[in-house]
N, C-alpha and C positions, 0 to 999 in steps of 0.2 A: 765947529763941530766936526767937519773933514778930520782936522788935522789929530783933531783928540779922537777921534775913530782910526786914523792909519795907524795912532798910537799903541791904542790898546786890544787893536781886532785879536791881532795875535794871540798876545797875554792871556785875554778875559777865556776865547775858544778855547786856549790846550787848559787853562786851569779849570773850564766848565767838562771838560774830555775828563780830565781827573778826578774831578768831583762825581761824574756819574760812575766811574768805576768803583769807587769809594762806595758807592751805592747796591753796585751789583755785590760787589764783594759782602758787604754787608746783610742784604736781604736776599739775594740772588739765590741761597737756600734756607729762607726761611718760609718761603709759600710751599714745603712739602709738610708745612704742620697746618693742622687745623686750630680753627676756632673764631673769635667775632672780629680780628684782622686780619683774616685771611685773603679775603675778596679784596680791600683795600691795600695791602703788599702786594699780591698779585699783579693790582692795577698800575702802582710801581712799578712793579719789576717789569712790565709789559713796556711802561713809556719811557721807562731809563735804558731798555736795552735796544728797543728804537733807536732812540736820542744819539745812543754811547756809538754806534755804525756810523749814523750819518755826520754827527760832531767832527770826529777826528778825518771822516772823508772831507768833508767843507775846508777843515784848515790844511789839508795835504792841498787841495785843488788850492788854495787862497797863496800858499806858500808858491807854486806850480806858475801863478800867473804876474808874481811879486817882481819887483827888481831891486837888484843889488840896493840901491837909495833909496829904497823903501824901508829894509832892513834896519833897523836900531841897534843893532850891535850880532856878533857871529855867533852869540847863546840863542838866537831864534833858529839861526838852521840847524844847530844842535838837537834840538827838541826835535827834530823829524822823526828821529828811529823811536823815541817815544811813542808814537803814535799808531806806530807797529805791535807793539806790545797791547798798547788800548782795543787794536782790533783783533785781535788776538784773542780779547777777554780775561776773567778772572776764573779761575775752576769750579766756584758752585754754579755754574750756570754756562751750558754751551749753546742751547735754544731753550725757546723761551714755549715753543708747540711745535707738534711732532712737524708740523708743514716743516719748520723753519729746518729740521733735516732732510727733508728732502731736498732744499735746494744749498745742498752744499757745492755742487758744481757752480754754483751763481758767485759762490766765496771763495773758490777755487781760481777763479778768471779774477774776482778782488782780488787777491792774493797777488799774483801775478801783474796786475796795473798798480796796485798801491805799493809793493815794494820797487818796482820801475820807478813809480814818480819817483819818491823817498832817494830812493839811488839816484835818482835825475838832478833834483833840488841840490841834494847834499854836492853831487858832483857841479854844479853848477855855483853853487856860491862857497867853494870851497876856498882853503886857504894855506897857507905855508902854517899854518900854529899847530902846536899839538894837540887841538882841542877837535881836529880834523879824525885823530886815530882814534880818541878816544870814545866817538861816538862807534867803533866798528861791531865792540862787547854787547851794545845796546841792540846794533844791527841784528847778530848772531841771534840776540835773547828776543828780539820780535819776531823775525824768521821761524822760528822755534815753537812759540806759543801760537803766530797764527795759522802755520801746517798742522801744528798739534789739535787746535781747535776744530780744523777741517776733516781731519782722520775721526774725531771722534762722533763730527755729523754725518761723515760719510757711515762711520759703523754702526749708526743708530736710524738709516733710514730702514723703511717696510723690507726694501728687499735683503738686505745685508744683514738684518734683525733676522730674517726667514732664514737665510745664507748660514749666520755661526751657528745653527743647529744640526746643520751636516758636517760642518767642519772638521769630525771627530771621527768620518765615516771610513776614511781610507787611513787610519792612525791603531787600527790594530795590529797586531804580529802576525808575520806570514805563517809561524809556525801554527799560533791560535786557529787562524782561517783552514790549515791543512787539519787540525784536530776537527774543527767545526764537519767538512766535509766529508772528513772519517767514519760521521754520525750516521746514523738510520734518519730519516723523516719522520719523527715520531712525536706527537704532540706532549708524551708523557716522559718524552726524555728533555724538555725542557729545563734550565736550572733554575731552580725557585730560587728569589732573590733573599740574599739575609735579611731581617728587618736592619730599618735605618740605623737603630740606638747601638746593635749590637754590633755593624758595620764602623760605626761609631770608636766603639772600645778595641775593635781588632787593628784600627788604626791610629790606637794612641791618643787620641784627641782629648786633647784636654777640656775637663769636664765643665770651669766654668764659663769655657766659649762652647761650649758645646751646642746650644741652642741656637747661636749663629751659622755652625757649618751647617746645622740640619736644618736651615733657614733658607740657606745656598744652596744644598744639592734639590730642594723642593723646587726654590727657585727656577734650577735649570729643566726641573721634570715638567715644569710646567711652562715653559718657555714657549712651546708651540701652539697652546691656547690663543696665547697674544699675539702671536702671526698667523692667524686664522686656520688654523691646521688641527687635525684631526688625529685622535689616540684609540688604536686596537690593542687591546692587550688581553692574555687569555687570565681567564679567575684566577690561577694556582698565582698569579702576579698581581691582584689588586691591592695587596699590602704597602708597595709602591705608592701608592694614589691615597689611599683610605685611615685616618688617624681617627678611627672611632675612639684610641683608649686615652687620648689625649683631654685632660680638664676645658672648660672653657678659656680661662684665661691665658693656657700655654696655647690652645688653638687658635685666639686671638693675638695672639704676641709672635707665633710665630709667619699667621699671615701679613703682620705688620713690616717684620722683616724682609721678607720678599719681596714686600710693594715698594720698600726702602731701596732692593739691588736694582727694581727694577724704573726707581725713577733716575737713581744715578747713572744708570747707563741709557737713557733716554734724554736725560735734561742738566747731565752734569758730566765734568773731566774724569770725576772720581772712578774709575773702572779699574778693573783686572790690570789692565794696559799700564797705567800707570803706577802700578806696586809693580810693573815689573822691570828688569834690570834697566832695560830701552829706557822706558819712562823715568824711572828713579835719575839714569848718567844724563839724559836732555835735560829736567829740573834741574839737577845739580849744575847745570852748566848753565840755565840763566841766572839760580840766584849767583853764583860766581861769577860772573858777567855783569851783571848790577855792582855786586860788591866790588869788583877793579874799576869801573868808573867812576863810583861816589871819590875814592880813593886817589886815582888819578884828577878828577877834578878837581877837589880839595884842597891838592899839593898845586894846581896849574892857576884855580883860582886867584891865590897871593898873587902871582907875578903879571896881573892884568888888570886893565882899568874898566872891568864890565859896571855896566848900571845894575846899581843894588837890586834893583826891580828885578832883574831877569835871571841877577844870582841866586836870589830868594826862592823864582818857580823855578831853577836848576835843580836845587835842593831839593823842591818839594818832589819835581817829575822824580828823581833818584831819591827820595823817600818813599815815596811810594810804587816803585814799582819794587826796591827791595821788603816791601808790606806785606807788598800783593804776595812777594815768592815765599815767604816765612808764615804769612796765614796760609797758603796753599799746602806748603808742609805741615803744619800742625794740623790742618783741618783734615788731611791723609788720613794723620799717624792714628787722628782721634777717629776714623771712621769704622764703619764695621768691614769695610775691604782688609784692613790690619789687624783687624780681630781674626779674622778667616785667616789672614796667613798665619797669624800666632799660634793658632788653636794646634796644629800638627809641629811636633818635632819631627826636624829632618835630619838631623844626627844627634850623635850618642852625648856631644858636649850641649844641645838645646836641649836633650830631654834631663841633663842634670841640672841645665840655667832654669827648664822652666819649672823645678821644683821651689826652686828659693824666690827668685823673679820675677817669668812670664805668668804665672797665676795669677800675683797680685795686679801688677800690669791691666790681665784681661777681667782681673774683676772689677778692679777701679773703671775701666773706661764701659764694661756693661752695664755696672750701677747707674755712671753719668747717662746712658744713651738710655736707660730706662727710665729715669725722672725723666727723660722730654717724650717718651713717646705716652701720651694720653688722646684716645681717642674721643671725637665728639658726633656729635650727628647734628645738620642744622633744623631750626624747626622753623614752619612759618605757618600760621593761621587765617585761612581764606576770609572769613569776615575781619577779620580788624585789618588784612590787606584792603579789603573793600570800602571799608570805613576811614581808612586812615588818607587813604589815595581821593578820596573824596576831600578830606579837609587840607591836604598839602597838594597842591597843585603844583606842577614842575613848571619852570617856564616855556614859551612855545618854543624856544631856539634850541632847548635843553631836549626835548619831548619831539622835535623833529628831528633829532639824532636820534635820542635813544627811543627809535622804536617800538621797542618792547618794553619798554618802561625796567630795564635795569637795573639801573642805580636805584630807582625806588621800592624794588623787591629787594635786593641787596638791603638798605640802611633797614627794614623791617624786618631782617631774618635776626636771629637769635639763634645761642649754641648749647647744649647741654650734653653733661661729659655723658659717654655709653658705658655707664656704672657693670655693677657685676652682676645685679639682676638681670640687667636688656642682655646682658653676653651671655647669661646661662639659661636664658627663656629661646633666645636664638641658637645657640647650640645644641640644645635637649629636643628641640622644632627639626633639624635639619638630622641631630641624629633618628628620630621616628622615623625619618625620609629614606635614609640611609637602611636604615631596619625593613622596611619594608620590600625598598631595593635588593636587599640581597636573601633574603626571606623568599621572592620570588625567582633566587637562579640567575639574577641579573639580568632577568629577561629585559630588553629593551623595550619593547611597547608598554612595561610598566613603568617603566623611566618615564616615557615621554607624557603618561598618565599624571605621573606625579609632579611633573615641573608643567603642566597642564591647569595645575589644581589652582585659582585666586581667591578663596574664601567659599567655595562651592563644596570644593572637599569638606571643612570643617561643620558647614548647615550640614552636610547629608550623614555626617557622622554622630548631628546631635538632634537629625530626626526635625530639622528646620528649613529645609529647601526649598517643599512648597511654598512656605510664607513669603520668606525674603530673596527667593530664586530670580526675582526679580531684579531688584537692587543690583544683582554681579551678573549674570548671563542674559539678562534683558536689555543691556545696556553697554555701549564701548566701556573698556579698563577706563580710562579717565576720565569716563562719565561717571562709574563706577567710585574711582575715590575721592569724585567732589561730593557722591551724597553720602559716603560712609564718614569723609571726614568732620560734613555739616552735623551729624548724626551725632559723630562720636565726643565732638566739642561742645554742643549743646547738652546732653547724655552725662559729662561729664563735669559743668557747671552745675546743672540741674541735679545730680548727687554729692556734689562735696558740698551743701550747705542743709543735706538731709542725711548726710551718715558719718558719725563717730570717727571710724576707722577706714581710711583709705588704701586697700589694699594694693599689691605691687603690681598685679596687672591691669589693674585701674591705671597706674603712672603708664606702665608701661604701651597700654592702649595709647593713651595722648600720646607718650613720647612717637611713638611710631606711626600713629597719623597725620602728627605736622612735618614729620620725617617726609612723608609721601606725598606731601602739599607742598612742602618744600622742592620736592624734586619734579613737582607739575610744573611747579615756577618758576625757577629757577633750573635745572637741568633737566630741560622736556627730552632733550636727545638721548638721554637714560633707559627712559619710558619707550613702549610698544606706540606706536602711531598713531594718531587719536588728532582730535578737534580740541583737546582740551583747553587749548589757549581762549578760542573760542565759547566756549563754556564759562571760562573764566569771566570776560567780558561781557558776556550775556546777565553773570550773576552779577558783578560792579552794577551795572544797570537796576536791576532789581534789588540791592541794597537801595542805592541812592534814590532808588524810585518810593521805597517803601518807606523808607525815615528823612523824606526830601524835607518835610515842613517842621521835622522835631531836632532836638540839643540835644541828644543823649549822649552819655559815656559809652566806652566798649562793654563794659560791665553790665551798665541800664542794658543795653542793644544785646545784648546776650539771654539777662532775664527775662526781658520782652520776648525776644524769640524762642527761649526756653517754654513759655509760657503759651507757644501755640499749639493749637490743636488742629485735627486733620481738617475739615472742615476750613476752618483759616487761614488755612495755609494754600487753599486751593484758589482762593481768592484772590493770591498775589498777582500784580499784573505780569500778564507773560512776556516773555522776550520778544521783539519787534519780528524774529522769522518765523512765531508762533511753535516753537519748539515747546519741551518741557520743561518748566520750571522746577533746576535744579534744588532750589531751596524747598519750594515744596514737597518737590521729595525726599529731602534729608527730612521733613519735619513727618514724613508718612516712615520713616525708615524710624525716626525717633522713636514713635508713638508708639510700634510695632515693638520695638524693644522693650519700651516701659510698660507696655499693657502684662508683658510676661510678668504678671504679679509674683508664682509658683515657683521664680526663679529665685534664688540665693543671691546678695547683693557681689561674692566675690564672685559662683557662678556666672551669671551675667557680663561681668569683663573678661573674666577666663575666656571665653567664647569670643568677643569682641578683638580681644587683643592676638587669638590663634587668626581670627579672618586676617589682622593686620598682618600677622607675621604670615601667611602665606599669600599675602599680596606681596609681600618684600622680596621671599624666594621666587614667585612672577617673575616679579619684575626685573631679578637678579636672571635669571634665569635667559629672559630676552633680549638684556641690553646687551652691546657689540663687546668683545672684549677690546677692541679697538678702541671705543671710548672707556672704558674704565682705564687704560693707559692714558689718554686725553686727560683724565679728568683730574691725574695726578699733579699735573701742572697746579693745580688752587687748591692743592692741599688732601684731594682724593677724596673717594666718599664713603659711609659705611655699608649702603652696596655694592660697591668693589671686595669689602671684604666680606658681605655676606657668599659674594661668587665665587671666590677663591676658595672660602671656606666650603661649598656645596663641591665646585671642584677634588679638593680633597677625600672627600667624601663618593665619588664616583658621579654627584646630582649634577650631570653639566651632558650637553647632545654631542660637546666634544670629545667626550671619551667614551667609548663602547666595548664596553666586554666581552669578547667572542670566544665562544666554546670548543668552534674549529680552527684551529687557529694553522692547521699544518700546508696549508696554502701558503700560506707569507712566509712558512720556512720554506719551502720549494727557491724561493727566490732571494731569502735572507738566511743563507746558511750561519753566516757570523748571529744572530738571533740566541742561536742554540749555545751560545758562549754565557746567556745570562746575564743577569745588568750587573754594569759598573758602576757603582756610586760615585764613585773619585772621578772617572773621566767623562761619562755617562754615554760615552763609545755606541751604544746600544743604541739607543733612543733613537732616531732616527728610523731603525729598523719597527720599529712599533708604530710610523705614522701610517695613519691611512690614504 
């Protein structure tokens, strides 16, 4: 067994290195899509990019401590600068969560000890053959990709993400700056910026990328949301920020894109950086550095007596690392960073190529990038989590890890796409918001009124606050959507087997409750601070206490509890710290709904589905924007784009509309130049 292990330690290690790259490259950007394998690729991608560090460190160190008669022939210490490359990584994937940039200086000092060994090894078991030079190309091409890898976690930590938003500050023309100070201090000589679309046309931009660049320049306007920073800007400017004339679907599609720049340049190669010339001539020069060693090997191969065995993985490591650099170009060409460069001709001979050409080009690759982006929302329902965690038991080894019960929320979630009802019932919601907003002058205390509002607003609007005022302000927010959601799932059983016609904000009520239960359980870090977990297991308790001695289905257990009345529902036993029983009060919130006899059956969900939908802009409203960058790692979530979308909109604390604004020019005379869309030079000047 010894001897059959000093055999194939080697072997087995660099082909298991290559296999997980194999892996990253493959799935490594596929957890920026939603839907019912998301959680599971994520968890993937999570233990393969583990694995892929420590694999190829093991066999450097394993090489490191070998001797010469250990070695099976001189194609092992060939494989070294391989391993370079491996740590180096694949371009969809440079970290796996935002921590993992922060510690790029930890990969910085790797860098440095593992090209040492690599150099040490190689120099130590080296030889008079030419199979000594031929590893140098390899060298060059790890070098390359693992610095490469390190620049782009260095550019993607908190501070350097905060950092390129200035970077544009001292990049104006002195002449500009001498115009600027030539000005009077005058709030109403400010230059009102052109709208986007027509900034658009006055640069050419070709029209079927067009919704790309205008994807980009939002992108960068809104860049300092995400580093925790703060936007003043005066009214005659909020055209910038505000696409009320925008349809639902292009307002969804175009926040989609942004979340797209903004995961690539957090969790992937894919950057500005690399469409540019630097990045293009380094590419160029690994895959060219792979392809003269296949080559030279090939021709060196014949004249040596190497074991087939080690020829084979030669091949394969030089298979696949010229894989890795040919997906990584295609994956470029096909992204929307090449769409963005496409969109603008830069001279007279692109603006005639891109008539016959670049058009078709950028429509073929919008089409493709438009079949994959479909969004979903996940849903998960608190009694049949209850019920179901009752009859599947984890094991205790399983269940003293996953503390929170994980994995078992996870295989219970389910995904439903966010049709164009849920996008134009949430757009038509946020524009009211919006209307109101600016209705009042942009006053801000009415701002902070309106992203204040969780389902309170809409009672006091339809003359029901008294009744149910309790349900939402008598109670914490997550106390709050265990008993709207017990309400609205019982509510919503209990009329689809009594009414004909299932109106849309009937779905769209459910859709957006298990939305919110999903996100109790599943991503509580979303959510405003609460016990909810807590509550959670209070009510498991109270399920299993209540149906401990019966066989029922989730269906039976749903009718049955359709079937209570107030009174019975008081009777349930209460939770062991004598708190309120949640379920009881979904089934007092129930009754209270259905007693409204006078109500209209579409009325009644109209009402139900507006509390949800301003429980969603709640809660959009208070989660970090820190974790909605978080949260893109597993595919992102559709409060992320309800925020964004409220964002645009001016509904966010991070941006403030201020009327005087001639203070901030006293000290930002460049201000008074107006915004640049192209460069966005300005921006900076507008933080607070």
């Amino acid at each position: 067994m010894e001897e059959l292990w000093n055999k194939w330690e080697l072997p087995v290690m660099v082909l298991s290195s290559l296999l997980l790259q194999f892996v990253l490259v493959l799935f490594g950007n596929r957890r920026k899509y939603q839907g019912k394998w998301s959680s599971y690729v994520a968890i993937l991608v999570w233990s393969t990019y583990l694995l892929a560090d420590w694999v190829a460190t093991v066999v450097l160190s394993t090489l490191l401590r070998s001797e010469r008669k250990e070695l099976n022939s001189e194609l092992v210490v060939f494989w070294t600068p391989f391993l370079l490359l491996h740590l180096g990584g694949p371009d969809t994937i440079s970290a796996y969560s935002l921590q993992d940039n922060e510690l790029w200086l930890r990969h910085l000092l790797g860098l440095i000890i593992q090209v040492g060994v690599a150099a040490f090894v190689y120099t130590r078991f080296r030889t008079n053959s030419t199979l000594t030079y031929m590893a140098i190309p390899i060298f060059i091409a790890g070098i390359i990709k693992y610095g490469e890898r390190i620049w782009i976690l260095r550019a993607a930590t908190r501070r350097q993400f905060r950092n390129s938003i200035f970077s544009t500050v001292d990049q104006a023309p002195a002449s500009s700056a001498r115009q600027a100070s030539a000005l009077t201090v005058d709030h109403s000589t400010t230059k009102v910026p052109p709208l986007l679309d027509k900034y658009l046309e006055s640069k050419n931009v070709i029209k079927e990328g067009r919704y790309i660049y205008r994807a980009f320049c939002m992108f960068k306007t809104f860049t300092p949301l995400f580093s925790d920073l703060n936007l003043k800007i005066p009214p005659d400017m909020t055209d910038i920020f505000i696409l009320f004339e925008k349809s639902a679907e292009d307002a969804f599609r175009l926040v989609e894109v942004e979340l797209g720049f903004l995961y690539d340049v957090l969790y992937t190669k894919k950057t500005s950086w690399q469409q540019s010339i630097v990045g293009i001539i380094l590419n160029s020069i690994c895959l060219l550095s792979t392809f003269m060693a296949l080559i030279a090997f090939s021709i060196e191969v014949g004249k040596s007596g190497y074991p087939k065995v080690d020829i084979a993985i030669t091949y394969m490591l030089l298979g696949g690392a010229i894989f890795f650099n040919m997906y990584s170009a295609i994956s470029k060409a096909l992204s929307s960073w090449t769409i963005l460069w496409l969109t603008i001709p830069r001279s007279r001979m692109s603006k005639f190529v891109s008539k016959f050409v670049v058009q078709d080009i950028i429509s073929w690759l919008v089409h493709r990038k438009d079949k994959k982006r479909t969004l979903y929302m996940a849903q998960h329902s608190l009694i049949g989590y209850c019920l179901q965690s009752k009859k599947n038991r984890l094991t205790s080894i399983v269940r003293f890890i996953d503390t929170e019960d994980i994995l078992g929320k996870l295989v219970l979630t389910s995904w439903k796409e966010v049709n164009h009802d849920v996008r134009n019932f949430i757009h038509l919601h946020l524009l009211e918001k919006q209307h109101k907003y600016r209705s009042s002058g942009f006053r801000y205390e009415v701002l902070l009124d309106l992203l204040s509002k969780k389902g309170d607003g809409v009672l006091r609007e339809n003359e029901l606050l008294e009744e149910f005022d309790w349900s939402i302000n008598g109670v914490e927010f997550n106390h709050c959507l265990l008993i709207w959601h017990i309400a609205t799932n019982l509510l919503f059983y209990h009329d689809q087997g009594r009414h004909s016609e299932f109106g849309s904000h009937c779905q769209i009520s459910k859709l957006l409750s298990d939305y919110m239960m999903y996100l109790l359980l599943v991503r509580p870090n979303m959510l405003p601070e609460g016990i909810g977990e807590l509550r959670i297991q209070e009510t498991r308790k109270e399920v299993n206490g209540l149906f401990i001695n019966e066989s029922l289905s989730r269906s039976e257990v749903v009718n049955v509890m359709s079937g209570l009345d107030f009174e019975l529902a008081m009777v349930i036993p209460q939770s062991p710290n004598k708190s309120k029983s949640v379920i009881a009060e979904g089934c007092q919130l129930l009754r209270g709904l259905h007693e409204f006899g006078q109500w209209d059956h579409n009325d009644k969900w109209k009402l139900i589905a507006d509390v949800w939908m301003e429980m969603l802009a709640f809660t959009a409203g208070k989660c970090k924007w820190r974790e909605h960058a978080t949260q893109l790692r597993q595919g992102g979530e559709l409060l992320t784009h309800v925020a964004l979308l409220m964002a645009h909109l001016g509904l966010t604390k991070r941006i403030k509309i201020v009327t005087d604004y001639s203070h901030r020019l006293v000290h930002f005379d460049s201000a008074l130049l107006g915004w640049n869309w192209e460069e966005l030079s300005q921006l900076p000047y507008y933080l607070a």
